[in-house]
VEXNU-879242 format. One line per field, with one value per residue (C-alpha): x, y, z. Coordinates in Angstrom, 1 decimal, decimal comma, always signed. Each point is the difference from the previous one (the first is absolute). Layout:
N
xx (X	...)
yy (Y	...)
zz (Z	...)
***
This chain:
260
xx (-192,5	+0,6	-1,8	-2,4	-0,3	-3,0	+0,5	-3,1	+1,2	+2,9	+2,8	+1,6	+3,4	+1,1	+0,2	+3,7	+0,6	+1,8	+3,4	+0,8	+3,4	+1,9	+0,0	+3,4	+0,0	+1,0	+2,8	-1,4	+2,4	-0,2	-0,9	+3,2	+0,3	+0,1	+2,2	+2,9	+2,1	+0,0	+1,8	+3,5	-0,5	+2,9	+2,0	-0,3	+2,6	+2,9	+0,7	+3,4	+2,0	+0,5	+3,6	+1,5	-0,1	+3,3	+1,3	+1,0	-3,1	-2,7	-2,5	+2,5	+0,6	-3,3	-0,8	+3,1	-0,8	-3,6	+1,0	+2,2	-2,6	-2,5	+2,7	+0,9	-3,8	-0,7	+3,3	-1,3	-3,7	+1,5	+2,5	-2,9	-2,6	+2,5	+1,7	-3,0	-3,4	-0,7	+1,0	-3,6	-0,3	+1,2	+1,5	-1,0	+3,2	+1,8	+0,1	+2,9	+2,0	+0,8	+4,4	+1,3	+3,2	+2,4	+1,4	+3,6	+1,3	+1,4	+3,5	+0,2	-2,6	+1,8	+2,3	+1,3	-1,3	+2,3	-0,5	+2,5	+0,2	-1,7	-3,1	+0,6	+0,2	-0,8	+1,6	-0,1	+3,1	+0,4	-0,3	+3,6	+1,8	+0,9	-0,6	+3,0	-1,3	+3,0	-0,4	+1,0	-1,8	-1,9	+1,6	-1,9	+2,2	-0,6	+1,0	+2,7	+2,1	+3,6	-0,5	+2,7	+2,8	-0,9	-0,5	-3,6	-1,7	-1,2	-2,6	-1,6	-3,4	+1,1	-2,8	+0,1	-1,8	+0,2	-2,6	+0,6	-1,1	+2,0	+1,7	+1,1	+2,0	+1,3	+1,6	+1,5	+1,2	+1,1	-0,9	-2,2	-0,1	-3,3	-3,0	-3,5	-3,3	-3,1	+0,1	-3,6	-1,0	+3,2	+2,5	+3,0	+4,1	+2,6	+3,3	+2,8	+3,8	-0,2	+3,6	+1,3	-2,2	+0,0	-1,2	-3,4	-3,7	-1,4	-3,8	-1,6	-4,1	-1,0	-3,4	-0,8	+3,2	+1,4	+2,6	+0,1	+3,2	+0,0	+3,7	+1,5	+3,3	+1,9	+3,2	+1,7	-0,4	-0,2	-3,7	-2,8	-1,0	-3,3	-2,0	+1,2	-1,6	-3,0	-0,7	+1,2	-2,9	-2,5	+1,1	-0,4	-3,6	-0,8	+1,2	-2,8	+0,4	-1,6	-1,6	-1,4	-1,7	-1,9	-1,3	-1,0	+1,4	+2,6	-1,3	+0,7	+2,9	+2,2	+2,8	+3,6	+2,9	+3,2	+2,4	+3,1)
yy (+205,0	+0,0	-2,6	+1,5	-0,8	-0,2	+1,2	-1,9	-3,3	-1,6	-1,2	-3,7	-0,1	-2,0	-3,4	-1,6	-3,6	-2,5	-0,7	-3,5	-1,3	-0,1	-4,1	-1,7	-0,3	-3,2	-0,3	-1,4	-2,7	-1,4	-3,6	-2,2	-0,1	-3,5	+0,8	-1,1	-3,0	-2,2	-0,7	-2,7	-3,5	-0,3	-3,6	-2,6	+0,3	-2,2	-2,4	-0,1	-3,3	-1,7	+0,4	-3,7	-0,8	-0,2	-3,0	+2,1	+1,4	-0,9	-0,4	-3,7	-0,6	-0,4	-1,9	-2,4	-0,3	-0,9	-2,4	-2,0	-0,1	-1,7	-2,5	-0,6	-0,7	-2,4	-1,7	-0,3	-1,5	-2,3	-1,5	-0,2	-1,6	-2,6	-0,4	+0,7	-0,2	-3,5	-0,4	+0,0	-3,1	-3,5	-2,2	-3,1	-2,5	-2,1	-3,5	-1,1	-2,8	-2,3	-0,1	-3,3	+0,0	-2,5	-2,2	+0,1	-3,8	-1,2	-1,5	-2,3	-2,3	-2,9	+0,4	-2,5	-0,3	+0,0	-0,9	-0,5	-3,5	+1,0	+1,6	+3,2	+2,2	-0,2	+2,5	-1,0	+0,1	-0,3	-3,6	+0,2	+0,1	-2,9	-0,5	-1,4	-1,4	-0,5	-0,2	+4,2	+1,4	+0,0	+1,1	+0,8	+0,8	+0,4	-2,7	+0,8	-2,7	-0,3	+3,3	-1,0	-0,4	+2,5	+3,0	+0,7	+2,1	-1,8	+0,7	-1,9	+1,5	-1,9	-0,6	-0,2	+0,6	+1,5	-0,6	+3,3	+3,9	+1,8	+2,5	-2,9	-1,7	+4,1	+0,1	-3,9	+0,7	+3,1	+1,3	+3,6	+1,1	-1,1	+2,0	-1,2	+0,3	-2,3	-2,9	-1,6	+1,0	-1,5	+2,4	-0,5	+0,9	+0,2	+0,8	+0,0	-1,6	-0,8	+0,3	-3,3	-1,7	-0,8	+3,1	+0,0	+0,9	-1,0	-0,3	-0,9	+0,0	+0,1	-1,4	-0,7	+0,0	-2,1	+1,0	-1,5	+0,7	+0,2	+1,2	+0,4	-0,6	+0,3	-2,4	+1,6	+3,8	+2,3	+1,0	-1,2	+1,0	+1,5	-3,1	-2,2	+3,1	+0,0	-3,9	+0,6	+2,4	-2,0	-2,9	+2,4	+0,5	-3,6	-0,4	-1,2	-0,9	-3,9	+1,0	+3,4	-1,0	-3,2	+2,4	+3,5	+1,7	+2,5	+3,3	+1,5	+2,7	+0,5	-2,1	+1,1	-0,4	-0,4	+2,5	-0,6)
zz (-70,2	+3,8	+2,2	+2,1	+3,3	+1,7	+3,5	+1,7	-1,3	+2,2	-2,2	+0,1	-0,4	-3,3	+0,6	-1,0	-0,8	+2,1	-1,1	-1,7	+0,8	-3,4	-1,1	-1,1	-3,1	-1,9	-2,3	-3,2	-0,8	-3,8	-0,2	-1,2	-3,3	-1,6	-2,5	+2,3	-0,5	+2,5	+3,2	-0,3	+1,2	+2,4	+0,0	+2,9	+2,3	-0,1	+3,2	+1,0	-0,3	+3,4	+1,2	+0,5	+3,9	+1,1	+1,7	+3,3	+0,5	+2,8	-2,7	-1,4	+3,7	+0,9	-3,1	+0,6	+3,7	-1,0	-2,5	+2,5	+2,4	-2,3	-1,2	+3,9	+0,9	-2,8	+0,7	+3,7	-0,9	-2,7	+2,9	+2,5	-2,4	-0,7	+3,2	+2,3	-1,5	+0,8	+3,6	+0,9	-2,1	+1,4	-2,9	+0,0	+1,7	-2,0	+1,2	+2,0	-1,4	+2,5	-0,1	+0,1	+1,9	-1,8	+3,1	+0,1	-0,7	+3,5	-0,9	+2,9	-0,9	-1,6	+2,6	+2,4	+4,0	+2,7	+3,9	+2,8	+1,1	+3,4	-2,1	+1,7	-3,2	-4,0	-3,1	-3,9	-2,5	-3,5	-1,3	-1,6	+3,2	+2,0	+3,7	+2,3	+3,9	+2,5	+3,9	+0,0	-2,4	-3,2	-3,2	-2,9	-3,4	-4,0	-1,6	-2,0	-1,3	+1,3	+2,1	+2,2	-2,6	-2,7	+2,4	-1,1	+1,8	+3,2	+2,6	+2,9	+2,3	+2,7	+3,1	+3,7	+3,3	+3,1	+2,7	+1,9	-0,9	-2,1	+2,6	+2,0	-3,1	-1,2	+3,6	+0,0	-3,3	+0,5	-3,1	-0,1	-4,1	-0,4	-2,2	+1,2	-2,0	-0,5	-2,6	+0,0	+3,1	+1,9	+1,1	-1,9	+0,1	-2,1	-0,6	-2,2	+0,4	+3,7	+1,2	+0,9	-2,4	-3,4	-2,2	-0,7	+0,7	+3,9	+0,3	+2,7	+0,4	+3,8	+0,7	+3,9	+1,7	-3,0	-3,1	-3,5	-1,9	-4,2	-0,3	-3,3	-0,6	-3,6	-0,1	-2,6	+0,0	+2,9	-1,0	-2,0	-3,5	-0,1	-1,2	+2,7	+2,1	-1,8	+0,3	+4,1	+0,7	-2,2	+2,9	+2,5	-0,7	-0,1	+3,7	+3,0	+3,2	+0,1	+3,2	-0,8	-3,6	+2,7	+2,8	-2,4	-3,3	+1,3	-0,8	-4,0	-0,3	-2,7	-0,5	+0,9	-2,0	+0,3	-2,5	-1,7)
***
């Protein structure tokens, strides 16, 4: 039947419900099943070989350059440790040996003296030759037996003295190829085959205005072998002035000789 309306009443208008967003709606998603077989293990990877370094490559170069470096450094501390490490430390000195000089035998000594007759001068000569006085001069020779005759060799040191300077006698003799030098302290000089005279070795020693003359003079031979020589110097250095060796010592030089 029809709804009646009662016409005193006021009627509300039908309420409506609010409208609910729709929801998403989840996917229902079956649980795994454990029927399946199960996953592969996979095999561990393989490293790749190193690739030989090549001996032109900077990675050898280095390696090389490194390598001498460390040989060149311990080379260089090995030299200083044994060349330098102990040059802070003093050695103890050895001790000096005291060096004997062996004295060189003077062949003069058992020789014989000679002085001029006015004691004005004094030389030595060996004790084999033979001295011959005469109112000129003094000749001293080797004795050699039968010199004259057999034409052995033959030499004479003959002496003399000139009581003036040496310049003086060089201009009254006339005579200028002379060589000076210093024989024991006295000037001396020589020289060789004097024209005008018999060939031969001059020597005259000045000493206070005065001149000694030791001339040697080979009789059978222009000039003397070497030991004749030899035994004239060794004379030589015998030689002193009388008068000088009384007053003072002249002073010490080396000796001069004469030269064949």
């Amino acid at each position: 039947m029809p709804t009646q309306v009662d016409p005193q009443l006021p009627v509300s208008p039908p309420i409506t419900p609010a409208a609910v967003p729709p929801q998403p709606v989840e996917p229902m998603t079956p649980p795994p099943s454990t029927d399946q077989p199960p996953a592969p293990v996979a095999p561990p990877p393989v490293e790749p070989s190193p690739e030989p370094v090549k001996k032109n490559s900077p990675v050898f170069v280095i390696a090389l350059t490194l390598l001498l470096v460390a040989i060149l450094a311990l080379g260089g501390y090995v030299l200083w440790t044994k060349n330098f490490s102990g040059l802070g430390i003093k050695p103890t000195p050895s001790p000096v040996v005291p060096v004997t000089a062996t004295p060189t035998p003077d062949p003069t000594i058992s020789w014989q003296s000679f002085t001029d007759q006015e004691s004005r001068f004094t030389f030595k000569y060996p004790a084999n030759w033979t001295q011959v006085e005469n109112s000129v001069v003094s000749d001293i020779t080797p004795t050699l037996p039968s010199y004259r005759d057999s034409g052995s060799d033959y030499y004479v040191i003959s002496t003399e003295f000139n009581d003036t300077d040496f310049n003086s006698w060089m201009q009254q003799s006339g005579v200028s190829n002379f060589t000076s030098a210093v024989l024991n302290g006295y000037q001396m000089h020589s020289s060789y085959d004097i024209p005008g005279q018999t060939p031969g070795y001059e020597v005259f020693i000045e000493f206070n205005n005065k001149i000694a003359g030791l001339n040697l003079f080979p009789y059978d031979r222009k000039y003397p072998d070497t030991k004749i020589i030899e035994i004239y110097n060794q004379i030589l250095s015998t030689f002193k002035f009388i008068e000088a060796s009384a007053a003072a010592s002249p002073a010490s030089s080396p000796s001069a000789t004469v030269k064949p």
